[in-house]
N, C-alpha and C positions, 0 to 999 in steps of 0.2 A: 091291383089289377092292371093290364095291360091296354092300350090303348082300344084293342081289339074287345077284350071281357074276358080274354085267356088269365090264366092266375099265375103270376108271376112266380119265378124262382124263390127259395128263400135265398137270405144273405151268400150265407154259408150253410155247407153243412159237414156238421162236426161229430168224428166218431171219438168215443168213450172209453178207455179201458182202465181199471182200479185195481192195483195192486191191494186188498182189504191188509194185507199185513205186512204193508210197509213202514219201517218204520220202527216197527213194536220191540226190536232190539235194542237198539238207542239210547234211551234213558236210563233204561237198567243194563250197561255198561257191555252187550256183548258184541259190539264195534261191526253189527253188521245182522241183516231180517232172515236171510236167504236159506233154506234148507227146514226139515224135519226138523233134526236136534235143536239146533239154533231156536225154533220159535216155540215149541218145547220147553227149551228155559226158559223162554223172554217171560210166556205164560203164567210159570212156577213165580217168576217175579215182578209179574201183576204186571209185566206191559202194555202199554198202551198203543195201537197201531196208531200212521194221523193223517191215511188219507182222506177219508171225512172231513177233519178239519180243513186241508189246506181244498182239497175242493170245493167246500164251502165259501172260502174265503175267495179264490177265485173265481165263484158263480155270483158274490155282492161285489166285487170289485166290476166284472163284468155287465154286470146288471148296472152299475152302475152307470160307469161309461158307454152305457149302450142306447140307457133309457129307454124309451119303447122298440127301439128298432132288436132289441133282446127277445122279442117276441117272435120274430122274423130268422132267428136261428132256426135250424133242424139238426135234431142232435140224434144219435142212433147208439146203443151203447151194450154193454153185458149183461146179464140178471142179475136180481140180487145184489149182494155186497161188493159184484166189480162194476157197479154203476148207475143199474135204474132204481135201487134202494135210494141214492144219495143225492139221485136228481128230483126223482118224487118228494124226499124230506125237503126241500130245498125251491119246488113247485116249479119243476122243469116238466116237462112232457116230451118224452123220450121212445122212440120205437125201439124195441130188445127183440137184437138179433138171434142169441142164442141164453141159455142158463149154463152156469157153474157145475161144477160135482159141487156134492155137500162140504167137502176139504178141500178146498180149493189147493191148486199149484199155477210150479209154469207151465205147465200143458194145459190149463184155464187161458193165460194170458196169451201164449203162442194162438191158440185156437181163436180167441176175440179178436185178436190182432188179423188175421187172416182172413176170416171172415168182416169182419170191416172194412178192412181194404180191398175185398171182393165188393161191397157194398157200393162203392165211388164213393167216399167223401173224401171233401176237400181238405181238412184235416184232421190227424189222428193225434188227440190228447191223452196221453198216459200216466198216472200217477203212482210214483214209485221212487225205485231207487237205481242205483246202477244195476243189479242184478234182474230187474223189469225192463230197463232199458237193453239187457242183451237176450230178454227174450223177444223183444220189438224188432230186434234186429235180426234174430233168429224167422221171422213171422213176415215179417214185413215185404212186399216185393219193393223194387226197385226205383219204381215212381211216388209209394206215397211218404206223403210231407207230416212232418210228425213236432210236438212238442211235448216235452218231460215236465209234468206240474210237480216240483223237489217234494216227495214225502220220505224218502226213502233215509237209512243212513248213510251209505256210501253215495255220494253224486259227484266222484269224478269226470265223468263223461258230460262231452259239452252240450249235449243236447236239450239241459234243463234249463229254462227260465230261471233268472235269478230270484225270483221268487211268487206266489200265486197272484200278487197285482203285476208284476212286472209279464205274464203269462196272459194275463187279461189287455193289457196294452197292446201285444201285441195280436192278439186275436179282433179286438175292436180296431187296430188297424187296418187289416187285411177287410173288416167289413165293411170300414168305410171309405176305401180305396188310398190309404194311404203308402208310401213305397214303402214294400216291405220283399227283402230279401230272400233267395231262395239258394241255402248255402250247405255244402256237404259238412257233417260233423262228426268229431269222432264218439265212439262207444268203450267206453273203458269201463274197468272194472278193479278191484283191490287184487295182489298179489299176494299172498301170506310169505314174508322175509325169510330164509331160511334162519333159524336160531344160532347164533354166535356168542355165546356168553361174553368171550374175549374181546368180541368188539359190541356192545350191548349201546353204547353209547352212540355209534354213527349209524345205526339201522335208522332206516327212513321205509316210508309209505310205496310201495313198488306198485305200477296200474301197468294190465297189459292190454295193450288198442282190440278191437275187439270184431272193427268194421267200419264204415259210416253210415248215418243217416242224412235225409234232407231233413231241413228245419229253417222255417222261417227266424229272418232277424232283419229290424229295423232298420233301413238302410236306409237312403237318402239322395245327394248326389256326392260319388266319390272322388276325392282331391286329384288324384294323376288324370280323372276326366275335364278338371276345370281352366276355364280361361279368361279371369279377368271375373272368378267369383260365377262364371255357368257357366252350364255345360258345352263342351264342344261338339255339334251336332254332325260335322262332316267326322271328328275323328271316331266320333261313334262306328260310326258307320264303315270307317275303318278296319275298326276293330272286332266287329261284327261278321267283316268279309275275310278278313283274318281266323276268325274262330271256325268258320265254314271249309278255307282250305288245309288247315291245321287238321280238321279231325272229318276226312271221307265217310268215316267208320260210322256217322249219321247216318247216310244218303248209302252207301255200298252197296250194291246186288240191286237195290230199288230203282224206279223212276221218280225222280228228282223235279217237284212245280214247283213251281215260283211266281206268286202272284202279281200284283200290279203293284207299283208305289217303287220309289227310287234307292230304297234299302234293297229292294230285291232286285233291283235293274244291273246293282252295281256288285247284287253275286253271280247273276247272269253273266256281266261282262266279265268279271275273275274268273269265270268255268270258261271262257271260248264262246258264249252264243253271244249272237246283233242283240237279242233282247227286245223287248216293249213295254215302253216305263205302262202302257194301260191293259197291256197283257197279261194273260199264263200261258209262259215259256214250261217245256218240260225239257231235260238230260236224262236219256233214256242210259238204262244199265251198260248199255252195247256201246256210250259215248255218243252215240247221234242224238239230235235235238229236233223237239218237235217246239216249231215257233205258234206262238195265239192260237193254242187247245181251246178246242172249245168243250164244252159239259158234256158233248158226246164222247169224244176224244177221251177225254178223262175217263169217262165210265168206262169204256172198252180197254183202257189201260188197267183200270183196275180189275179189269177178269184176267191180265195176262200177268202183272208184277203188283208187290206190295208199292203202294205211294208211297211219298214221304213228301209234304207240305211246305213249302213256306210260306206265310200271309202274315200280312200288319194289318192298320187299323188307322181309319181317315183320324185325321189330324181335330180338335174339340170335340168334334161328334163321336167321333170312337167307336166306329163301325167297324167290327170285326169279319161280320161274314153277312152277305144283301145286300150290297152296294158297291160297286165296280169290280165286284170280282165272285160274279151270278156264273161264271166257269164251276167254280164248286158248288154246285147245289148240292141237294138235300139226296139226293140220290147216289153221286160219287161221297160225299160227306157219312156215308151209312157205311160204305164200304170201308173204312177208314177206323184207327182206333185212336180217339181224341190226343189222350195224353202221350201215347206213343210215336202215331203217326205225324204230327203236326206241330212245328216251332214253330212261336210265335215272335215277331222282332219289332222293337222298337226302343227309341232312346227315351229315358227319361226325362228331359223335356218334352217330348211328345206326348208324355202318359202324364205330363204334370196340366197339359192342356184341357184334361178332359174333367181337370176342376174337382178330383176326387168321384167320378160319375163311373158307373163302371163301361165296361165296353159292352156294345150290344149286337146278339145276332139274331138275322132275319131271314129264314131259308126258306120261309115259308109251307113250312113242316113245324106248328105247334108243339108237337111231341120233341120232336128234333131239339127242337130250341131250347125246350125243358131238360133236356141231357145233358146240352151244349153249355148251359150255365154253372157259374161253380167258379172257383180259383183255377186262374193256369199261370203257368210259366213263361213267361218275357225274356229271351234273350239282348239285354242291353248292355250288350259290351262284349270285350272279349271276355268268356266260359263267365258272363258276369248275368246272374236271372234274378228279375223278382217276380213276385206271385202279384196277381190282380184280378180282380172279379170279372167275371163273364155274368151278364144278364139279358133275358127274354124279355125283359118290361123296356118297352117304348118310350114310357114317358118318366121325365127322372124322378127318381128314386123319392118318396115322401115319405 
């Protein structure tokens, strides 16, 4: 509960999708799950699919490392044997979005995959193999953040956890605010070699890229940012203003705020405006600048151009949004679409100060707040993000 009696976010919340017959080629030697025929025989040869298993073994691994706060998940997932069969076996409680056909395919998993991610959660776990991970990719929009729980036989693509406890780490990560990375990855899939009897000997395994995903990975602080063993917090910031004039294609056609705090003073000052280290400055699409918007201001921009955001977060406390920068209320904040419109910036020393706590917002909009929480994206560094919890609850985390 909230300081208030509002009911707090959960941790995370996590969508679900099961490839049921991944896998089932495998054992009985036919080098890959994917297609009619292929599963077909697996069948004839009594295969066995194993995302059951390895999801299993990732929901005790989880459970484990989570202890009770495993409770405090919400997980959303497919009917059936792509996911709430296997959570239910397992004594998850799971909201299903949609049911399977009776035969499943990938027009099952494209379909779960899309609708999930219309859902908002904060991450979409898939269990499969390379041939599930290109229909995620197929399915997927362009903001969500995804992990591959390996059941599959082909897992060239880098998007799978090296294995169901190593998937759980990183998920109990991310709950419990540890730095975890938000990093583009590729999708590959097997190539069938063309046959050469004559050269039979030097054929190899041929993978064609296929796109990429986001996917959380364990990060930490990275060596080119250290000085003397930490972080450097001015070149952060450097590199932060550097990633902002490098790529307009953010900000383009939009009006451009920039909230209060000395990360955003100093992309203020890289664009041309005087700036206000305790203001929002905005760079309107036309180049003119509008100095200390206030909440009105804002809202009447937002009936004329799309915004586009920038705001950090006080320094221990980790206020994101309710404290020096009440310009964006709840009102322009509606107008706005979270994950699109709005980077969020800060260095990892900054985010290490908040003790593992997640950051918190206060708009003063209840509901609001309940939307606003969840995983987002931290620009700390140059094109360098990790993911970190957003939460409604005032009081820390028990």
């Amino acid at each position: 509960m909230t300081a208030n009696g509002e009911s707090s976010a959960p941790l995370l919340r996590i969508g679900l999708v099961v490839n049921p017959l991944a896998g089932i080629g495998g054992a009985v030697g036919l080098q890959g799950s994917d297609g009619e025929v292929v599963q077909r025989a697996a069948r004839e040869r009594d295969g066995k699919p194993r995302g059951e298993e390895r999801l299993s073994i990732f929901l005790l691994a989880l459970r484990t490392r989570l202890g009770g706060d495993f409770g405090r998940l919400a997980w959303c997932t497919w009917g059936g044997v792509m996911g709430a069969q296997i959570l239910s076996s397992n004594g998850v409680i799971a909201q299903v979005a949609g049911e399977p056909a009776a035969q499943t395919s990938a027009q099952d998993t494209q379909l779960a995959v899309k609708t999930l991610g219309a859902s908002d959660v904060d991450l979409l776990i898939f269990v499969g193999g390379d041939g599930t991970a290109r229909d995620v990719l197929t399915a997927a929009d362009e903001q969500t953040c995804v992990l591959g729980l390996p059941a599959g036989v082909k897992m060239h693509s880098g998007v799978f956890a090296i294995s169901p406890s190593a998937a759980a780490d990183v998920v109990a990560g991310l709950a419990q605010g540890s730095l975890v990375g938000r990093i583009p990855r590729e999708v590959r899939d097997y190539v069938p070699a063309a046959k050469d009897a004559t050269n039979a000997k030097h054929q190899a395994v041929a993978t064609k890229r296929y796109g990429e995903l986001w996917v959380p990975e364990a990060a930490g602080y990275l060596q080119q940012m250290k000085v003397g063993g930490k972080e450097d917090e001015g070149l952060v910031v450097q590199e932060i203003v550097s990633f902002f004039l490098d790529h307009p294609e953010i900000y383009s056609g939009k009006a451009l705020v920039m909230g209060p705090g000395s990360t955003c003073l100093a992309i203020k000052q890289a664009l041309g405006l005087n700036g206000a280290l305790l203001g929002c400055d905005v760079l309107l699409p036309t180049g003119e600048a509008m100095e200390n918007a206030t909440s009105a201001d804002l809202l009447n921009l937002a009936s004329q151009h799309t915004l586009h955001v920038l705001v950090s977060f006080t320094r221990h406390q980790g206020f994101l949004l309710g404290r020096g920068n009440q310009q964006l209320s709840a009102e322009v904040l509606h107008a706005l679409s979270w994950k699109q419109d709005v980077t969020i910036l800060g260095s990892r020393t900054k985010l290490a100060t908040l003790d593992q706590r997640p950051m918190l917002v206060d708009t003063g909009d209840a509901r609001l707040d309940q939307q606003l929480s969840g995983l987002v994206s931290v620009l700390t560094g140059y094109d360098d993000f990790l993911l970190y919890r957003v939460s409604n609850t005032l009081l820390p985390d028990s």
